[in-house]
C-alpha positions, 0 to 999 in steps of 0.5 A: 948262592943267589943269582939275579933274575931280573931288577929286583928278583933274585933266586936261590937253589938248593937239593931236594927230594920228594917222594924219591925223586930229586926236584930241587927247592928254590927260593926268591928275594924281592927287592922292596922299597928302600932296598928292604927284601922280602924272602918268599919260601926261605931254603937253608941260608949259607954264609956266601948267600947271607953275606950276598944278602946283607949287600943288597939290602935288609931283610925286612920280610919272611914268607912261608908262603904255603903249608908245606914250605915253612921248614927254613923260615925259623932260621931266618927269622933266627939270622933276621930277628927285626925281620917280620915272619909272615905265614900262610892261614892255618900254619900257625894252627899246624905249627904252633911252635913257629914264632910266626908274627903276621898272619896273611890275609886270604883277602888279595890286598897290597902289603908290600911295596913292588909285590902283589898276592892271591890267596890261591883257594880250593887247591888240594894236595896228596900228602904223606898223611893223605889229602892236604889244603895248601893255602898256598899264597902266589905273587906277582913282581910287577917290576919284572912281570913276574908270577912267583909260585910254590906248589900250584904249578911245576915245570921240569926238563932235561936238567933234572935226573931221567927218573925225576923225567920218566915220573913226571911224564906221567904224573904231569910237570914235565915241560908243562907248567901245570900241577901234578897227579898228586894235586889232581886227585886231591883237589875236588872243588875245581870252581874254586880253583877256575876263580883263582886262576882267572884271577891269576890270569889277570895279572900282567905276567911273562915269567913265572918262578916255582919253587920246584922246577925249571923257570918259565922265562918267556910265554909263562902267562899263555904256559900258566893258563894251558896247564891248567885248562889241562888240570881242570879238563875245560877252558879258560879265556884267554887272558889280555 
């Protein structure tokens, strides 16, 4: 079921768990011009949040926006079939069952009406089959002042089960909007990474939206940059 953010941004939740611990999924619709939307990071759709779609407007864009989170595009892309399905670089080399339509560009541009895009280079994760790239892809709702991430930050609290607490006291993302353990041992081009977070940092953003954990409604810009001035061990200036 969707639930609206702001004008133009909504969210949809559903369960999941990650290495035992339940960390939810989320989903964010954005409204684009003409009441077109783009779905970023689809979970399972329902009747009640295909029909809530269907009212606001028309699907135009499907974006897995990582490697990791690309397990429910193909069903909507299925249920939107007029709807481009747009991919982070290397999922179609990883998944080349995907019927993936465009590529997105690692090069920032603007390709959609009321959303903005990094392409978040040097970041790394610890993986089940051990140290992955992500190539993950963050937005930017200038509309809402909103940075919309999947898996380069996280921030739990007390909604979520104490083990899931307990583990990310000590793995990191716990009301702290910043990576995970995982993401610190895997990631060894920490420049690479600074230069994508200034980058970040220069967009005008308030709230930030992750695809696992609480929203960050308010000081997501100073939270964002904290977590991870904390995850690189040096500081960044602090962005206007």
């Amino acid at each position: 079921m969707l639930r609206q953010i702001d004008s133009g941004l909504w969210v949809a939740e559903q369960p999941l768990r990650y290495f035992g611990l339940t960390v939810g999924t989320r989903m964010t619709v954005v409204e684009l011009a003409e009441r077109n939307l783009a779905v970023i990071s689809p979970i399972q759709a329902d009747p009640v949040t295909v029909s809530q779609l269907a009212e606001l407007g028309n699907v135009q864009d499907i974006i897995a926006p990582n490697l990791y989170h690309y397990l429910f595009a193909a069903d909507f892309k299925a249920l939107y079939p007029n709807a481009t399905f747009w991919a982070a670089p290397g999922l179609d080399a990883k998944r080349p069952e995907l019927l993936i339509d465009r590529i997105i560009e690692p090069q920032a541009c603007r390709i959609w009406n009321q959303l903005e895009y990094l392409f978040f280079d040097g970041f790394r994760t610890l993986g089940l089959q051990g140290i992955d790239a992500l190539n993950e892809c963050v937005f930017f709702h200038p509309g809402s002042r909103t940075l919309i991430l999947t898996d380069t930050a996280f921030h739990f609290d007390e909604s979520f089960p104490i083990i899931t607490q307990l583990a990310t006291r000590i793995m990191g993302g716990y009301k702290s909007l910043t990576p995970s353990l995982l993401e610190r041992l895997a990631t060894t081009d920490r420049q690479t990474v600074r230069r994508s977070v200034e980058q970040i940092l220069n967009w005008d953003f308030e709230r930030v939206i992750m695809a696992h954990g609480s929203i960050v409604e308010q000081n997501g810009k100073q939270q964002f940059r904290q977590g991870y001035e904390q995850f690189l061990g040096e500081s960044l200036d602090a962005a206007p």
